[in-house]
N, C-alpha and C positions, 0 to 999 in steps of 0.2 A: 457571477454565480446565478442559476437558474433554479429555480424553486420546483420540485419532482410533482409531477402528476401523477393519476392515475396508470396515465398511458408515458410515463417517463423513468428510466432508470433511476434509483440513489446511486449518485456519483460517490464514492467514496476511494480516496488519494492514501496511499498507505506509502508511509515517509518515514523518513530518521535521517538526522543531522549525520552520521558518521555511516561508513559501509561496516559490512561484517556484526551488524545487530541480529540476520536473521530476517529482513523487513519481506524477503520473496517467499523465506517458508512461511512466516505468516501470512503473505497475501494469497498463497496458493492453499493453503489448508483452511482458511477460513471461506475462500471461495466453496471448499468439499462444504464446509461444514454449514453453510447458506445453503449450499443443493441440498441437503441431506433435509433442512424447514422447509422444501421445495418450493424456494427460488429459481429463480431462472435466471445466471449468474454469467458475467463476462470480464473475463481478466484480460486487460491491458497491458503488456509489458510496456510502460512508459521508462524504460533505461534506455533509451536510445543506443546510446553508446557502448554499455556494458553488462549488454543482456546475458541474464543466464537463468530466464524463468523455465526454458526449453531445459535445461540439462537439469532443474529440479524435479521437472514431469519428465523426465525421459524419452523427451521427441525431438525428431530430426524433422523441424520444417521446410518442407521445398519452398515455401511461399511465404514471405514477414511483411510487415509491414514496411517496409524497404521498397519490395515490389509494389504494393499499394500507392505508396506515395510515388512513386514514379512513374505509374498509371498501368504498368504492365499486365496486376491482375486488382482485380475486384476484391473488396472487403471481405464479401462471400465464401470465395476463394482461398481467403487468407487465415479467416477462421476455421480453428480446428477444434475437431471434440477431445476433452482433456478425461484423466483419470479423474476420479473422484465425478461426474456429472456434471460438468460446467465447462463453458466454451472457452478459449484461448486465443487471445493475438500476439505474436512473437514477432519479437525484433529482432533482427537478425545483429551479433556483436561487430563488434569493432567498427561499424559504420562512423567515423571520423568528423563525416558530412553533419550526422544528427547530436554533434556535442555542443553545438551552440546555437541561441536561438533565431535564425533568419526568418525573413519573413515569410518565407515557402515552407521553412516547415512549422511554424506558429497556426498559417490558415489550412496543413494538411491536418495537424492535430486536432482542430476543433471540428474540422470536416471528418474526422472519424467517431467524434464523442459523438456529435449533435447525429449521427447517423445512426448508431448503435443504443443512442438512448431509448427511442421506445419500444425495440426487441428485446429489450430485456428488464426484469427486477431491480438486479443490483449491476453496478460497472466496476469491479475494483480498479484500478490505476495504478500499477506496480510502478514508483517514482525510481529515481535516481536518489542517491543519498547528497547531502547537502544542501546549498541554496544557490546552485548555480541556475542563470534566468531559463532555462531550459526545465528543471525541477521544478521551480516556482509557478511558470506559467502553465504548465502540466497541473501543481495541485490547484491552480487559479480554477480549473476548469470543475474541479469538485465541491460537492452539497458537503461535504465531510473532509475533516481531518483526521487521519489516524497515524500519532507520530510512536514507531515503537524507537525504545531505547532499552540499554541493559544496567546493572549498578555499575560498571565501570566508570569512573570517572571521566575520561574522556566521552563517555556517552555521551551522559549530562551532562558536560559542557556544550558539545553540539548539538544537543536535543534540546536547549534553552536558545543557544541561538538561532537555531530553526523557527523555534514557537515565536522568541522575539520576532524575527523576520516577516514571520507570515502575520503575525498582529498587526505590524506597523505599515505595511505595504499592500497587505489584502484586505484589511479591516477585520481580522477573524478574532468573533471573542469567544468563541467555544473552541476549544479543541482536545481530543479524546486522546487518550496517552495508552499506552501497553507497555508493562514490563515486562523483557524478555530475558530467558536465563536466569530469572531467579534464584536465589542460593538457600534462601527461607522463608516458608511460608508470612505471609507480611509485609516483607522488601521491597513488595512494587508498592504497595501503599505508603508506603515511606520515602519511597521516591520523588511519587507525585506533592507530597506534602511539601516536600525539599522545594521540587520545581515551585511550588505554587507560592512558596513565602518567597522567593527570587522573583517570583511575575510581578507579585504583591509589591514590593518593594523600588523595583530597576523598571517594570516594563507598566504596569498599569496607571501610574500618576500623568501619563503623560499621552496616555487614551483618553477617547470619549468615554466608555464604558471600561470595567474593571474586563478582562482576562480572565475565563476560567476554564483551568484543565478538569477533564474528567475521566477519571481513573477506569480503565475497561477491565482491570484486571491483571493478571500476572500469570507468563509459562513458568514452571520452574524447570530446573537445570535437568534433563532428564538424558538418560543415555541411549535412551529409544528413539531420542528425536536425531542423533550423529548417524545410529544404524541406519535410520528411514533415508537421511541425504546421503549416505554411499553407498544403499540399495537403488536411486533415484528414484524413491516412491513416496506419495502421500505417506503424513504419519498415521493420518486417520484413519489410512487405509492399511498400512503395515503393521498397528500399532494403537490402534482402537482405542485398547482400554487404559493405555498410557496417561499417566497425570499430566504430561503436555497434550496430548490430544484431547483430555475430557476439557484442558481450561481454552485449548481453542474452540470449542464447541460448543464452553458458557459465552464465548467473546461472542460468537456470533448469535447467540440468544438475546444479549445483551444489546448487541448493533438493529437487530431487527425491532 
């Protein structure tokens, strides 16, 4: 992990143990919602395999990072200006090639980070869900963790073993939690307490340093946020005054 300069983006890695949390409309609306503090913001689709950050923003890329790493077109090229203010790299799906981590695409990925970091602010890193070495070595490459999960049980259970994971294998003792779909006001807070007497207990005795999650907050369960993804549009931007969109709007107040 590489310490941000002046002249270097905050990497920040947006993860969850399990898919279907929600982890791309968070990474894409809080991208809006850093432009909007005027940052100068670059979102990442690091799903290799099972992009679908393009069909949240409503774009049909000729160029992903596919082409990129196979030298075809330039980083340049591949970046495209997104809704909301902020630039976009998209992977192109079902790539097969980029489901596991080889060595060719391990040193394309860091030659894309290390390239884009001092064009911009922030770098979000839209991950893959779980702790496959491809997800791992993607959020290796981040100044930050942002693990979102939802109250469903099986969240938390895969959103402990994520955090587990990355403690014991990256050395991470901070890591920033989101609950998403909240059902009442509260519940992420309750969440995180949950995970944290579980770290407390199974995961911290056997660090050097204790584990601490830090609560970012909580979307609650909102019906503006389902219209905005089968519009394919920012909520922020369909959807402004929404109580999902004002609490991704504290998240990002809070991340800066």
């Amino acid at each position: 992990m590489t310490t941000p300069t002046a002249k270097q983006a905050r990497i920040t890695a947006v993860t969850s143990g399990k898919g279907g949390v929600g982890k791309t409309f968070v990474s894409a609306n809080l991208a809006a919602a850093c432009a909007q503090r005027g940052e100068k913001v670059l979102v990442l689709d690091a799903d290799l395999g099972l992009a679908n950050l393009d069909v949240v923003l409503n774009l049909v890329p000729k160029i992903t990072l596919h082409h990129v790493f196979t030298g075809e077109h330039t980083l340049a090229e591949a970046t495209l200006p997104a809704p909301g203010g902020f630039s976009v790299l998209l992977a192109g799906s079902g790539m097969v090639e980029y489901s596991r981590l080889t060595p060719e695409v391990r040193d394309k990925l860091i030659e894309v980070v290390e390239t884009v970091k001092p064009l911009y602010d922030r770098v979000i890193l839209d991950t893959g869900a779980g702790i496959s070495d491809v997800v791992l070595y993607t959020v290796s490459l981040a100044d930050e963790v942002l693990v979102v999960a939802t109250p469903e049980p099986t969240s938390l259970t895969d959103a402990y073993a994520t955090i587990k994971v990355l403690a014991t294998t990256q050395g991470r003792r901070h890591i920033r939690l989101l609950a998403n779909q909240a059902g009442r006001p509260g519940e992420g807070r309750g969440i995180c307490k949950q995970l944290q007497l579980v770290v407390d207990r199974y995961v911290s005795p056997r660090l050097d340093a204790a584990l601490q999650l830090e609560f970012m907050g909580e979307v609650p369960t909102d019906p503006s946020v389902r219209d905005a993804v089968l519009r394919r549009e920012l909520l922020l931007e369909a959807f402004p005054g929404s109580a999902a969109a004002q609490a991704i709007v504290a998240l990002a107040a809070k991340m800066a």
